[in-house]
N, C-alpha and C positions, 0 to 999 in steps of 0.2 A: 266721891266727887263726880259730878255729874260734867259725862263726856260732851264735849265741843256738837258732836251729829245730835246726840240728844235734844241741847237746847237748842239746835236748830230745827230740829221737830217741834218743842214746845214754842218755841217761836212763828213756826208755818201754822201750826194748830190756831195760834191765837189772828194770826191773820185772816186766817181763812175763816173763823166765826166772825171776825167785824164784818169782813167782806159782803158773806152772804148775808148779814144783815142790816149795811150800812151801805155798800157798795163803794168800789175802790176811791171816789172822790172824793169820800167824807172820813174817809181812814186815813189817820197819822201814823207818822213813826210812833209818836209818844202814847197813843191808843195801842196800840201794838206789845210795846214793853210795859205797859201798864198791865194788860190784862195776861201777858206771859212773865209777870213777874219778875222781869229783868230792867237794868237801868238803858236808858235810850242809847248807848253808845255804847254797848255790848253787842245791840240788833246790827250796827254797823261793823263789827268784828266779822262778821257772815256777810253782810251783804252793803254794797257803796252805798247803792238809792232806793227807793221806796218801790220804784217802777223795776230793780233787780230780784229783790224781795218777792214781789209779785208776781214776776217771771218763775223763781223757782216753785212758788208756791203751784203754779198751773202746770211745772214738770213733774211736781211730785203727783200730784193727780193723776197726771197720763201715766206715770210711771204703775201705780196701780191698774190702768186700764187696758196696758200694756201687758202685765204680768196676768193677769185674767185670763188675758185672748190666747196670752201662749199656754199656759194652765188646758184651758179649754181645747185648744189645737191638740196638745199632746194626750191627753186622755181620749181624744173623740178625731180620728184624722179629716172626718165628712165637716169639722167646724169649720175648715177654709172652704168649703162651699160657699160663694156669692149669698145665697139668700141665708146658711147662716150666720156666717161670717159678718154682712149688714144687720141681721137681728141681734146678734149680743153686741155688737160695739152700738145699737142705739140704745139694748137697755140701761149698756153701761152709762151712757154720756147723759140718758135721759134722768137717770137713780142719782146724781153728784149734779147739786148744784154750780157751779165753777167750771165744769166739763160741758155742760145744757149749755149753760153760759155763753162759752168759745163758740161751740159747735150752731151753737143758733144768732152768733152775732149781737148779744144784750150788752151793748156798750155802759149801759147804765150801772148794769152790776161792772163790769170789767175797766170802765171808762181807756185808757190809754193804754193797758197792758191787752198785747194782741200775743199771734204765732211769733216768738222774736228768731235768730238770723237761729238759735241753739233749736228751737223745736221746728224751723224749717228743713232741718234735716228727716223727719217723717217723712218728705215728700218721697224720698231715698225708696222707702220702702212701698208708698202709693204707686210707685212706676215700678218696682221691682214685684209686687203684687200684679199689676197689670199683665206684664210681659208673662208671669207664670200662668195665669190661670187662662190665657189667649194660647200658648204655646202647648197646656194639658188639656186645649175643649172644654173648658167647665163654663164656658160661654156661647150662645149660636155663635155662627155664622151666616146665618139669614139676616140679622135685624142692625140695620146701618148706625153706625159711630154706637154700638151696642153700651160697651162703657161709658159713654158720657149719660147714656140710658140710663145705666145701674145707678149711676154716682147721683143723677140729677132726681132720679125715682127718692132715692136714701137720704138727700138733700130738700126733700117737698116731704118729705115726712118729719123732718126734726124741724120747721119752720111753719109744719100746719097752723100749730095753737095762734101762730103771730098773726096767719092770713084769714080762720077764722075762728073765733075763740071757743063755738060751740063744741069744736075738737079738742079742747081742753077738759073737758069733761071724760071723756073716753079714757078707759083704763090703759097704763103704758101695755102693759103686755096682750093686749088685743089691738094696741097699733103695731106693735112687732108681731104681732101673729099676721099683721093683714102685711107687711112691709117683705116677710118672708114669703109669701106668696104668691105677690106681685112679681118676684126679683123670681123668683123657681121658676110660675109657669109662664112668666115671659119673655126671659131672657137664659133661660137655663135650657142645655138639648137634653131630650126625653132619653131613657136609660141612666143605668146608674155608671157609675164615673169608676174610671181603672183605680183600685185600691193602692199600686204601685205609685199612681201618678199624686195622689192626695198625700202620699206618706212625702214623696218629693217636695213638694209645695209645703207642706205644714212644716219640713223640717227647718227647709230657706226662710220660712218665713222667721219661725221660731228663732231663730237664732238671729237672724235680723232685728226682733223686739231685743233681744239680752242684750245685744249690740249697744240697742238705744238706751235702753234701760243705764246700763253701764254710764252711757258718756253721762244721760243727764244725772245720775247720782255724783258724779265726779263734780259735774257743775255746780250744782247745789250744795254739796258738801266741800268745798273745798274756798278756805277762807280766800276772800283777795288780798293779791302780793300788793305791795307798798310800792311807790314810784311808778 
């Protein structure tokens, strides 16, 4: 018999192909159960509304994009470096549709479903990255409100294609090659970084993703109570 989390996966699967190909305004519940092969009021066993639905579907994404970076972290301590650390999370967000999505604002594909109050908790870890890699020096000191630097540098790269399209042409991984480069030689202090202080960072971090990881699988998987 085919477990409850299962068909809640067969269920996000089939959303997330209408999505990417119809975009969330033109997608039903009943398009949904139709093409996961479930009757329409089983989809609502998992989830209240359409725009719930939608919501976990974009936690399960990150929840992949999440397990990557700590993947990545723990095999390689140098991946919480600023410029790598901005290089994989762009190729990751830039390689999933649904993640490009969010991250560059295409309300077309996403229509109503944003950051809701459950993946506003990332921010948790945006400020808790902040304060680490300020308090280890993997950032100057010279270069004024540096971090809004980095963030806004990492933010003009996943929003190029929109402003001119001829950068849409350009291979993703020679704009992460140019994106890591940027963030190294201009925002990073020359010398290599205390091996002590990277294991530090990578570890908070790390365990801050499982964190997340955690609740949103809880959310996502966990049927709503009645009343």
């Amino acid at each position: 018999m085919t477990q409850p989390a299962d068909r809640a996966d067969r269920i996000l699967d089939a959303a997330a192909e209408l999505m990417v190909r119809l975009g969330y305004r033109k997608v039903t519940i009943d398009d949904i159960a139709r093409r996961a092969e479930i009757g329409k009021g089983t989809v609502y066993l998992h989830w209240r509304t359409k725009e719930q639905l939608f919501e976990a579907l974009i936690m399960r994404e990150s929840i992949g994009v999440l397990t990557e970076l700590t993947e990545a972290m723990r095999a390689d301590r140098t991946e919480v470096l600023p410029h790598r650390f901005f290089r994989r999370s762009f190729l990751l967000a830039m390689r999933d549709p649904l993640m490009k999505a969010l991250v560059t604002g295409d309300t077309e594909l996403l229509g109503s479903v944003k950051r809701s109050a459950h993946l506003g908790q990332t921010q948790r870890f945006s400020d808790r990255y902040r304060e680490l890699i300020f308090k280890h020096r993997l950032l100057r000191d010279d270069v004024p409100d540096v971090y809004l630097a980095v963030t806004a540098t990492a933010t003009g790269f996943h929003l190029t294609d929109n402003i001119n399209p001829d950068f849409a042409a350009l291979d993703v991984e020679a704009k992460a090659d140019a994106l890591e480069h940027t963030i190294r030689s201009a925002f990073e202090p020359d010398g290599d970084p205390d091996p002590e202080s990277l294991a530090t960072v990578a570890d908070e971090i790390g365990s801050l993703f499982d964190e997340l990881n955690a609740q949103f699988r809880e959310w996502i998987y966990t049927p709503p109570r009645s009343g």
